[in-house]
Legacy VTK file of the C-alpha trace (Angstrom):
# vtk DataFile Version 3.0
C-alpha trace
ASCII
DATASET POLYDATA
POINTS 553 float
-86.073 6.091 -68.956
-85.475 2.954 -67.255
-86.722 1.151 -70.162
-84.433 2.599 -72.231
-81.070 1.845 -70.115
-82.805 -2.025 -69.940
-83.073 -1.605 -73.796
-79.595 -0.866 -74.524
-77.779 -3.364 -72.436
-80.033 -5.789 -74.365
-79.303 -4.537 -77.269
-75.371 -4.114 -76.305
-75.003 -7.531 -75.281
-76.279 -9.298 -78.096
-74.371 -7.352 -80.637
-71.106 -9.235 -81.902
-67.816 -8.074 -80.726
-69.645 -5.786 -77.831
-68.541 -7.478 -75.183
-65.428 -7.945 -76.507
-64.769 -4.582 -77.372
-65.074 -3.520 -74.099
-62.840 -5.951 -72.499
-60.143 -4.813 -74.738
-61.002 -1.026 -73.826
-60.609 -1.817 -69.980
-57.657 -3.944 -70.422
-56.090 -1.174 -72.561
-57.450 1.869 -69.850
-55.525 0.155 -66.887
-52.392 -0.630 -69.206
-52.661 3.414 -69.522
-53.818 4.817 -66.460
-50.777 2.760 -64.452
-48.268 5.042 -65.887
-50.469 8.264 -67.083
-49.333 9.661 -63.111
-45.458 8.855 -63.310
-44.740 9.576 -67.120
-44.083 13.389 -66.725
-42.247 12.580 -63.434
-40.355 9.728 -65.121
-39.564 12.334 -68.273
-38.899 15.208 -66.408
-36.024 13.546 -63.833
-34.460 11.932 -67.350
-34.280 15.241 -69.110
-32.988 16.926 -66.098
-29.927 14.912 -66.254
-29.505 14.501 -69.869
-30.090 17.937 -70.689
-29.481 20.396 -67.495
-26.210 17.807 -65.557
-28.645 17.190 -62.859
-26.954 14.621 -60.628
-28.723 14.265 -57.076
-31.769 12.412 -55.949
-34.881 12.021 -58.580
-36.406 15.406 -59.112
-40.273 14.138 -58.317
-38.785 13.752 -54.958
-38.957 17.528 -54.663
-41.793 20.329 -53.493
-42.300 22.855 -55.845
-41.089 25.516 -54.022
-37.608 23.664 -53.466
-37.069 21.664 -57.099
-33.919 22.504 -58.014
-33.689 24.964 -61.375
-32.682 21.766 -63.627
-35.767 19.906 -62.489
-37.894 22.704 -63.440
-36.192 23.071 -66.382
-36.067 19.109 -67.414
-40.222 19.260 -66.688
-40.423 22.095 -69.268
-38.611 19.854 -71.544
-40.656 17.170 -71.547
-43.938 18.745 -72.214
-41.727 20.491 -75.248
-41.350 16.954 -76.310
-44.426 15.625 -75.391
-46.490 18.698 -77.225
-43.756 17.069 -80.498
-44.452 13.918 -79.670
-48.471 14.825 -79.676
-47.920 16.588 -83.203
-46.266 13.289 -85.082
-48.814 11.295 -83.607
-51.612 12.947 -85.106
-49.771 13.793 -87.838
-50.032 10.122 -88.556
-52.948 9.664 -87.760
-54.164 12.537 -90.578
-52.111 10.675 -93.492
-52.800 6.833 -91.928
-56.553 6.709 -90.250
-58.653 8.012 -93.950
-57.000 4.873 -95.834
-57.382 2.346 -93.113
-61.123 3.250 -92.353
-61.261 2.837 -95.685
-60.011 -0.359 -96.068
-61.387 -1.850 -93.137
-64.530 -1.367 -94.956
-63.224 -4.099 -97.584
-60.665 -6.205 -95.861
-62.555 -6.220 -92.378
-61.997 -4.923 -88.736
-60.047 -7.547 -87.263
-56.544 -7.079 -88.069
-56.216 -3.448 -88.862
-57.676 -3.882 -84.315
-55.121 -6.273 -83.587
-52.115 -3.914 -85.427
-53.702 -1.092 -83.432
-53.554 -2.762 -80.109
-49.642 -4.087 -80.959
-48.939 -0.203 -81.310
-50.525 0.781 -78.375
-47.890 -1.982 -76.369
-44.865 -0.364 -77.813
-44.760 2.846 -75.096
-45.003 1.266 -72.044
-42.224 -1.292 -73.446
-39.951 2.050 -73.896
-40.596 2.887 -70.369
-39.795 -0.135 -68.912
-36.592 -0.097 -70.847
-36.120 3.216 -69.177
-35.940 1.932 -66.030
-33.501 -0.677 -67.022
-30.719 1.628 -68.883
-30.408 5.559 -66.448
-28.983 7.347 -69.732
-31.874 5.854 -72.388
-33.238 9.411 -74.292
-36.614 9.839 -73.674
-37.152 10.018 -77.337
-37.818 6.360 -77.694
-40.472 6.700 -75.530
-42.053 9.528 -77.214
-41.301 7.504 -80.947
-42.951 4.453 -79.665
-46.172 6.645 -78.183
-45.968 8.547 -81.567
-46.799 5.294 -83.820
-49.696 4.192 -82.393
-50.874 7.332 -84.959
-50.749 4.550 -87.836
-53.729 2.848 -86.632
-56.217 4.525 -84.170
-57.801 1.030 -82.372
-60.349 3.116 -81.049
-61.857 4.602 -84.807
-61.891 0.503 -86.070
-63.760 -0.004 -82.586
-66.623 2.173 -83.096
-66.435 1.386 -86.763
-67.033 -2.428 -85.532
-69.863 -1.434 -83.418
-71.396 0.552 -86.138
-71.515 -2.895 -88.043
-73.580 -4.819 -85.519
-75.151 -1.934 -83.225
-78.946 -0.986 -83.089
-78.943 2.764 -84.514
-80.787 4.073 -81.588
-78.489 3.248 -79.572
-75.367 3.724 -81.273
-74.153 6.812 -79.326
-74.803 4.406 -76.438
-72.821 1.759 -77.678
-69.723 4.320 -78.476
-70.256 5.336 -74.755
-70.098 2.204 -73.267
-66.830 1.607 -75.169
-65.534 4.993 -73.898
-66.867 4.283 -70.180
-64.777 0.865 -70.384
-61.495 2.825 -70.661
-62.009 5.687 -68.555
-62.739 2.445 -65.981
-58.864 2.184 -66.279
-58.593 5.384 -64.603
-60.713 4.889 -61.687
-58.330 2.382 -59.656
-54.961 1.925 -61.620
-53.261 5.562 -60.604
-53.974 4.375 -57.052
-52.521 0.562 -57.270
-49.327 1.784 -58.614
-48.802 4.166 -55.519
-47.674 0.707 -53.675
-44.972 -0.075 -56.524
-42.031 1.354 -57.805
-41.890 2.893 -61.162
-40.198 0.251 -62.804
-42.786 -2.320 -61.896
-45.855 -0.218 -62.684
-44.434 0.004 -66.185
-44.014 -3.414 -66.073
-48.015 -4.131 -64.974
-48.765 -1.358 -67.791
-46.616 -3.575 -70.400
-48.236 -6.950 -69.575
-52.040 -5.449 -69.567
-51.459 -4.350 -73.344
-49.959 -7.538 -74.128
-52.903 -9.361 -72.591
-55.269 -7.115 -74.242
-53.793 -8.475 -77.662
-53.537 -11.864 -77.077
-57.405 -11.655 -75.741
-58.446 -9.450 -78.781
-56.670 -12.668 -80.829
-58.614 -15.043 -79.321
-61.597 -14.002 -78.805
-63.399 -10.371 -81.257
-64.682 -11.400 -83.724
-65.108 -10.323 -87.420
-67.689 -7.848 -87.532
-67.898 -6.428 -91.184
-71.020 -8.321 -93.085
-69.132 -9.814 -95.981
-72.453 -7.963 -98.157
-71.202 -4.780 -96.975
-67.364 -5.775 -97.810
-68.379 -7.285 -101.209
-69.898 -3.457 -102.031
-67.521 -1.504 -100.201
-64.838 -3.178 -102.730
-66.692 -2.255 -105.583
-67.043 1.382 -104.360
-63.047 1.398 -103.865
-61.972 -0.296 -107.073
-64.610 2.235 -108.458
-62.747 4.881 -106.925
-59.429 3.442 -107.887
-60.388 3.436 -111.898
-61.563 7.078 -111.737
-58.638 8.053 -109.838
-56.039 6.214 -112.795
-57.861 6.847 -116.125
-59.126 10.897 -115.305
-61.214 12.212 -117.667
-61.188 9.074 -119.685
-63.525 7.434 -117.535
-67.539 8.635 -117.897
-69.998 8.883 -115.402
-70.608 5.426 -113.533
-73.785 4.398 -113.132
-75.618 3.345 -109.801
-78.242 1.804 -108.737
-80.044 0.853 -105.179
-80.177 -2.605 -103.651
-80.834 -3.672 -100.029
-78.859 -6.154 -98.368
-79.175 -8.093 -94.948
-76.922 -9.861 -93.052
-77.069 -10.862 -89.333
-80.699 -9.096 -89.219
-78.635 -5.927 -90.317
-80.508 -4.465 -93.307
-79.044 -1.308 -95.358
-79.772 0.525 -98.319
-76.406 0.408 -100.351
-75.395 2.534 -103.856
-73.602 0.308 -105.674
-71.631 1.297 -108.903
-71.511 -0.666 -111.544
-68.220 -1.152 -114.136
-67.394 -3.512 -115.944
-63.288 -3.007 -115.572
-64.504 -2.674 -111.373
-66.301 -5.861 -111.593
-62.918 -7.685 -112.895
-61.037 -6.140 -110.172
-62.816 -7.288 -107.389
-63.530 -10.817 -108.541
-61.980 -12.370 -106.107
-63.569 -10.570 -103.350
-67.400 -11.038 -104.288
-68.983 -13.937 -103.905
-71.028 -15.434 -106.740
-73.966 -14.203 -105.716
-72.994 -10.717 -105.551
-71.739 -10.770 -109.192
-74.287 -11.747 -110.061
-76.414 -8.988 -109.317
-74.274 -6.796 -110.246
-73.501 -7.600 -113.810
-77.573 -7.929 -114.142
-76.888 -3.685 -115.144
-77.130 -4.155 -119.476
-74.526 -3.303 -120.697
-75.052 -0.269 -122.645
-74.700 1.874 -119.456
-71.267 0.422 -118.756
-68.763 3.589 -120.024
-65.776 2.471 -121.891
-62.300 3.439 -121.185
-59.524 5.618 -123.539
-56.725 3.304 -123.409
-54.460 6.357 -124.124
-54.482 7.456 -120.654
-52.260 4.933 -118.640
-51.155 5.327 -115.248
-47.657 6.613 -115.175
-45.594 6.524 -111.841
-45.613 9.921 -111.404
-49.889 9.586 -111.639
-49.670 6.639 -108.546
-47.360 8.909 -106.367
-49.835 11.692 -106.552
-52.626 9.286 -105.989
-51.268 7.791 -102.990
-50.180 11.802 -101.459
-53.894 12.319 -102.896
-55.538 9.405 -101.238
-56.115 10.298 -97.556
-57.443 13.506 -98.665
-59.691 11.847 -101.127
-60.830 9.620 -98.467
-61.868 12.412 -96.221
-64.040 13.978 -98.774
-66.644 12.007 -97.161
-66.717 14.677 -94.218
-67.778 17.543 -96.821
-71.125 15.139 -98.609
-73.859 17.617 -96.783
-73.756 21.002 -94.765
-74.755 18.795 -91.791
-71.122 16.610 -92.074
-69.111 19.880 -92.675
-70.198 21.906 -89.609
-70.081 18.460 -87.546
-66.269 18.471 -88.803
-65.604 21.845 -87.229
-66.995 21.207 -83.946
-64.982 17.614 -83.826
-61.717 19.875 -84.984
-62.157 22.243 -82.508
-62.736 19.933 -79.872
-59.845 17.948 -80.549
-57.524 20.994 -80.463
-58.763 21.427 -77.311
-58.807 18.007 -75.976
-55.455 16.593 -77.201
-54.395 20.126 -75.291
-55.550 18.722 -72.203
-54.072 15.298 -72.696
-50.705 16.314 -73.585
-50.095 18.872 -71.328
-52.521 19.447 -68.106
-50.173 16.328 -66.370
-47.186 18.655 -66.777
-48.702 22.041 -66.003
-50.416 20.480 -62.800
-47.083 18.729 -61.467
-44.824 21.959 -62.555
-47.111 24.348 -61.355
-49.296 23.211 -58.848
-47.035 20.908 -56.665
-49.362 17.725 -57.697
-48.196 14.610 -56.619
-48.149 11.325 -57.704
-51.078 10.483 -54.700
-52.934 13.742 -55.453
-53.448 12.478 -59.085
-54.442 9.185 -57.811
-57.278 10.784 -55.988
-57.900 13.171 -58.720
-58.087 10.864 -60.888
-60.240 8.190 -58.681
-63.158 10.832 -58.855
-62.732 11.842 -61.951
-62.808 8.417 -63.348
-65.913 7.007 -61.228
-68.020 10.241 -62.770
-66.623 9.257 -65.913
-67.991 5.806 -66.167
-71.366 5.959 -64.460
-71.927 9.070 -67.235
-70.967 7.113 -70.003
-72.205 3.816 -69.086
-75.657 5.280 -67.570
-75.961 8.527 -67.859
-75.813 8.977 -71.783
-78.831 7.357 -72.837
-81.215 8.909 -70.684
-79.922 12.378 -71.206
-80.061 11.627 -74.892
-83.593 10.536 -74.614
-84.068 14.241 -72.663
-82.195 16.090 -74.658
-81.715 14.803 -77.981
-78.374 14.579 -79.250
-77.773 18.003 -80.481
-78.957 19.238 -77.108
-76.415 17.000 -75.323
-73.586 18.044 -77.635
-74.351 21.653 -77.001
-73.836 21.313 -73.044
-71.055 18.945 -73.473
-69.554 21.950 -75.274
-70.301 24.232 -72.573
-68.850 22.428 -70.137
-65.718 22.254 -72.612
-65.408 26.193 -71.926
-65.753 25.632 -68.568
-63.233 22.962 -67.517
-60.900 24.718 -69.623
-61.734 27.825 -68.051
-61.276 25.916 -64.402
-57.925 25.146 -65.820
-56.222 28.337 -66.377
-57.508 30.017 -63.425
-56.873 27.263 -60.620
-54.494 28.264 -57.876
-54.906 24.969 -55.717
-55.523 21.421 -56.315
-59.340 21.290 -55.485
-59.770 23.250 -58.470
-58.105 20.941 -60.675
-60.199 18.180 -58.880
-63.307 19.992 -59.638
-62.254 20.764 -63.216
-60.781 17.234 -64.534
-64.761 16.059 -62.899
-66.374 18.360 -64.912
-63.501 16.955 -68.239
-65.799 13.742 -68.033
-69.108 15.783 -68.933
-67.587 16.927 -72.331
-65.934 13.500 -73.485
-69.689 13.111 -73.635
-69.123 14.844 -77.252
-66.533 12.231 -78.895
-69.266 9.685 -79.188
-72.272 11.598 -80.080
-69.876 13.009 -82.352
-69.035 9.712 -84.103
-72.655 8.684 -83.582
-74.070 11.566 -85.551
-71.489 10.788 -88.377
-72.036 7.229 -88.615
-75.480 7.802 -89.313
-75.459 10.606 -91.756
-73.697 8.016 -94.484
-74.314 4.403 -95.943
-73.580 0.944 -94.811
-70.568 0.341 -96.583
-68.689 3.233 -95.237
-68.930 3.218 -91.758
-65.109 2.395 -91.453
-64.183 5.520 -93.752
-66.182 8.442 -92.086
-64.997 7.020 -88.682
-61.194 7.165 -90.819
-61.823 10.247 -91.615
-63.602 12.672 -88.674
-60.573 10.635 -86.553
-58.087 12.308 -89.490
-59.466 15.578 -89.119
-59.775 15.078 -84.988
-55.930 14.687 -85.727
-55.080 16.938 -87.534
-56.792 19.561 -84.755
-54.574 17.633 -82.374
-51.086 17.833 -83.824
-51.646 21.901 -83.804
-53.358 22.007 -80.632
-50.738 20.962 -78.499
-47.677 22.694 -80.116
-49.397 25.924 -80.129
-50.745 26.094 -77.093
-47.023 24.996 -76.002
-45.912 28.003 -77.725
-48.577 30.428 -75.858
-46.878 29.068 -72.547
-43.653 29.266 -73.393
-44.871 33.186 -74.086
-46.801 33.859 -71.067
-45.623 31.583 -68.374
-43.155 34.455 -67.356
-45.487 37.353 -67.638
-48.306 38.959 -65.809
-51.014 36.573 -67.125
-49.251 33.455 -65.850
-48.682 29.919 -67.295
-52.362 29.406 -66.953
-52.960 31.525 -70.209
-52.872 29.107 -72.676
-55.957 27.293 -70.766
-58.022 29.809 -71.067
-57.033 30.289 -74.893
-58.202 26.927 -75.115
-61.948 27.582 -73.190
-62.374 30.272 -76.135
-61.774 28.100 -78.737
-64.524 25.411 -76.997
-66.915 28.331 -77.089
-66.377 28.769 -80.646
-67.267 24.883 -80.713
-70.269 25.206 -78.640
-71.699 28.028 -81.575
-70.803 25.726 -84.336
-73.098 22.547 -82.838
-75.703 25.035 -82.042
-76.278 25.873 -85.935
-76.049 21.926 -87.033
-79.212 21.293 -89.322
-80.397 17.836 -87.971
-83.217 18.011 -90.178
-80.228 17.185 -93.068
-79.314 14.073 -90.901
-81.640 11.677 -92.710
-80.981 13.033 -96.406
-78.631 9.798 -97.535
-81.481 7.533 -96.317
-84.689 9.466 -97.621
-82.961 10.513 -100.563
-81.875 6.192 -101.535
-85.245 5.222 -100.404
-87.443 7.722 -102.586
-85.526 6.266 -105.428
-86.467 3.032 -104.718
-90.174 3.638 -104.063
-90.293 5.243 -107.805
-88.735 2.503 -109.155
-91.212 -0.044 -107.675
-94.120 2.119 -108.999
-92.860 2.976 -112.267
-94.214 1.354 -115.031
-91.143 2.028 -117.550
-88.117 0.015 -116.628
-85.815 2.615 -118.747
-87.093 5.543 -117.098
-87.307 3.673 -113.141
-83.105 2.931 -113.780
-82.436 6.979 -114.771
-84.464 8.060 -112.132
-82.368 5.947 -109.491
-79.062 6.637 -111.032
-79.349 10.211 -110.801
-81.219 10.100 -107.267
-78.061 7.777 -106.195
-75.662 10.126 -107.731
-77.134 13.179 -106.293
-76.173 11.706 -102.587
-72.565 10.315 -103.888
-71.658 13.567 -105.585
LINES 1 554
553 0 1 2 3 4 5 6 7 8 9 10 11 12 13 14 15 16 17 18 19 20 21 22 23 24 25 26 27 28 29 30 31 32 33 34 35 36 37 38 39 40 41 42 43 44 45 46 47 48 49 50 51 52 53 54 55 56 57 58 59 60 61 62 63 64 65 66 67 68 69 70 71 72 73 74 75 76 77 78 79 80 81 82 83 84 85 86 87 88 89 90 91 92 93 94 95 96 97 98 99 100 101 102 103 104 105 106 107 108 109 110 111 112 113 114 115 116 117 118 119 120 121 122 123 124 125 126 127 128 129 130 131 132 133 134 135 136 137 138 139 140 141 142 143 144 145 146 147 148 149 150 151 152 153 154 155 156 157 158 159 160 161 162 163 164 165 166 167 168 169 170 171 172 173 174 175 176 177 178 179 180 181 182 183 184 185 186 187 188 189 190 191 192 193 194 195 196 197 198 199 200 201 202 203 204 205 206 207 208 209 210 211 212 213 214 215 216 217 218 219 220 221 222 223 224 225 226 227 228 229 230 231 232 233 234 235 236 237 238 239 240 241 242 243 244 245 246 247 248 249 250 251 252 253 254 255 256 257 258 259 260 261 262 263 264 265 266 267 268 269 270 271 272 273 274 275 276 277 278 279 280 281 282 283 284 285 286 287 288 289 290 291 292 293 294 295 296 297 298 299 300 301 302 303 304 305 306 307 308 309 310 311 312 313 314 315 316 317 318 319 320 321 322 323 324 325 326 327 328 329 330 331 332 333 334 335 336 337 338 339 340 341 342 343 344 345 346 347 348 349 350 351 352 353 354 355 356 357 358 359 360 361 362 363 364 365 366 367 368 369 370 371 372 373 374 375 376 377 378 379 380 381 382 383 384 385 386 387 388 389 390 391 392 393 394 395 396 397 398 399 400 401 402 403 404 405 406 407 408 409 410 411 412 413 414 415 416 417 418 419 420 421 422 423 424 425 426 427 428 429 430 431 432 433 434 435 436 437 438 439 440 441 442 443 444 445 446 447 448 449 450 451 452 453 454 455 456 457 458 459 460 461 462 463 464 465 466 467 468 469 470 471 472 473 474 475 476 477 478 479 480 481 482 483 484 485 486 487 488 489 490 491 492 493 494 495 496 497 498 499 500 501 502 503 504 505 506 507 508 509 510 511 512 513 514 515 516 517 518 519 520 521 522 523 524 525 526 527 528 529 530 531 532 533 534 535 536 537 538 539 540 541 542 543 544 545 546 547 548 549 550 551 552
């Protein structure tokens, strides 16, 4: 066991962009965690007075069984709007994260991280600009929060670690990430209890901005320009079938292997001629090379009768991020991983939205009590992800470790709803830290049930689907509250709504056929081993090209 843990930080530290990565992750966790305890306070005191006349001393200044009605009502306003705000930002994410995964398997990592990181500094900008002007609507908050749903730093992350991270320990490497921003969470909510809100905003502002000028100077590139130079031909590929229709034939494939950086994959690679002359100027000599070595009898010609039209490109760009995501549906093993990632999203962007609010309007939680909530929950948190994962993979195997993650899903959840004190909560945001466990085994599992070249676009495109789960998630278990809260099963309802729909979660990774989890490799390399063995060149090239399609289909 030990051997392992030694293993991955080996492993970890020589990949490229590791360390990195997780420098940016903590620097990004404390630029969160300084204001994650005085946002609903902050929201709730502006609403109060925008919306309900609320004219006296700041509303978090209050008990709960004192706050004034407009207080009350100004904190059930902003979880309305932050349950809205939770819905565009997924709903963004959805339409955005396919087509950038995507791309970042062509153009790179790099920039589509540093755009993501730029987004992320927009929020705690708003805030601080809240401070500054009394009246300011909350809504620019909640609009800059919202568009850091264009590009999801965290899905290019763990697409960049896929690039340069030893398989075995890949869910490892995802949790390391992870365990660098829950660090955040440890000591920031504390620090800030010895400064005003204005200047924790500020701190939170210049810790994003310092995680973007770092990620400028020092992550690197991660994408093997191999893999780019084949990812491009895959997308222009996709990009001709998508304009021509039915005019365009079958395209052939065939197998190659590539290495770069001591990385080796098995690639499909199609093969067209028109795809060839689109990508020129992103393949390097070599790479053309090989690929126009296919003769050119298999190369399908194309009806110049169908043109693209603009009505054809609008539909294909609507049709794109769904097209994208058709990745997730490849093998039974992919689909029923998708369900268990939606449902735990629905759950989990739940939690993140709204458990703040409920805690603070319900519970009379403080600004210190989350602090010290929050210092527990976030030294569990780390040690789990940074040392515990491995070693409970190695015990349990992943699918074992997703099902208890799961189960402690239904619990927190569970925990949630039926707390009547603050050591429950405590107990119950500890226990949170044991199911974020399933995000990367999750992402681990998917990155290694597809090829090489399109790491970036299943990451795009579970993080779509993820949400998707967590626009709804919020807003309707918003609506459950605003239905309950008032009658004889409490505000707590909607909590235990959401521990039933983690149950449902822990059935669907119970029935997940790992045995299909190797299918994309065994399936490339069988092809590969006829080919080699077979004595007729004509018949080695049909039997690959149908093996290859089999696994693309």
């Amino acid at each position: 066991m030990m051997g392992d843990i030694s293993n991955f930080f080996s492993s970890f530290m020589k990949s490229k962009g590791g360390i990195a990565a997780l420098i940016i992750s903590v620097l990004l966790s404390f630029g969160l965690a300084t204001t994650v305890g005085i946002v609903p306070a902050v929201l709730a005191d502006r609403y109060a007075r925008i919306n309900h006349e609320w004219d006296g001393k700041p509303c978090y200044t209050f008990d709960h069984e004192v706050m004034p009605r407009a207080c009350v009502q100004g904190g059930d306003d902003a979880q309305t709007g932050s349950a809205c705000m939770s819905f565009v930002q997924n709903v963004l994410l959805f339409l955005s994260n396919p087509v950038v995964g995507s791309q970042s398997d062509v153009q790179g990592r790099r920039g589509f991280l540093l755009f993501g990181i730029s987004l992320f500094s927009l929020a705690p900008m708003a805030l601080v600009a809240m401070q500054h002007f009394p009246m300011l609507n909350p809504f620019y908050y909640f609009a800059a929060n919202s568009s850091t749903g264009l590009v999801s730093y965290m899905s290019i992350i763990f697409a960049a670690m896929a690039d340069s991270s030893n398989e075995k320990f890949r869910a490892a490497s995802y949790a390391m990430i992870m365990a660098g921003f829950y660090s955040g969470f440890c000591v920031a909510p504390s620090i800030v209890l010895f400064l005003s809100h204005e200047h924790a905003a500020l701190l939170s502002l210049c810790l994003c901005v310092a995680a973007f000028v770092y990620a400028v100077l020092f992550f690197p590139e991660t994408l093997p320009q191999t893999v780019a130079e084949v990812a491009a031909i895959h997308h222009a590929a996709r990009t001709v079938n998508n304009r021509d229709g039915p005019s365009i034939t079958h395209i052939p494939t065939t197998v190659m292997t590539i290495n770069d950086d001591d990385v080796e994959s098995e690639l499909i690679l199609d093969n067209q001629s028109q795809v060839i002359d689109q990508t020129t100027p992103l393949l390097s000599e070599e790479a053309r090379v090989n690929i126009l070595t296919i003769p050119n009898e298999q190369v399908p010609a194309v009806n110049s009768r169908h043109r693209t039209n603009s009505f054809q490109s609008l539909v294909a760009v609507i049709a794109r991020p769904f097209r994208e995501m058709s990745i997730l549906y490849r093998t039974s093993f992919l689909q029923i991983l998708t369900l268990a990632s939606f449902l735990s999203a629905a759950v989990y962007s739940t939690d993140v939205s709204l458990v703040l609010f409920y805690i603070e309007g319900h519970l009379n939680v403080k600004d210190a009590d989350i602090a010290t909530m929050f210092f527990y929950m976030g030294i569990f948190g780390v040690v789990l992800q940074a040392l515990g994962i491995q070693p409970l993979v190695s015990c349990l195997g992943e699918k074992g470790l997703l099902i208890l993650s799961f189960l402690s899903g239904t619990l927190h959840n569970f925990l949630y709803g039926a707390a009547r004190d603050k050591s429950a909560i405590t107990v119950a945001l500890s226990f949170s830290q044991f199911t974020k466990l399933n995000y990367p085994i999750l992402s681990s599992l998917a990155s290694k049930a597809v090829l090489a070249d399109e790491q970036g676009q299943v990451q795009g495109a579970l993080l779509a689907t993820n949400a998707l789960a967590a626009a709804l998630g919020p807003v309707s278990m918003n609506y459950v509250y605003q239905h309950t809260k008032d009658t004889l099963y409490g505000p707590g309802t909607m909590f235990l709504l959401a521990s039933f729909l983690y149950f449902l979660g822990t059935l669907c990774v119970a029935i997940i056929p790992m045995s299909n989890l190797s299918e994309p490799y065994e399936s490339v390399a069988s092809a590969d081993s006829n080919c080699s063995s077979s004595n007729d060149g004509a018949s080695c090239n049909e039997t690959t090209t149908d093996e290859a399609n089999t696994i693309t289909s």
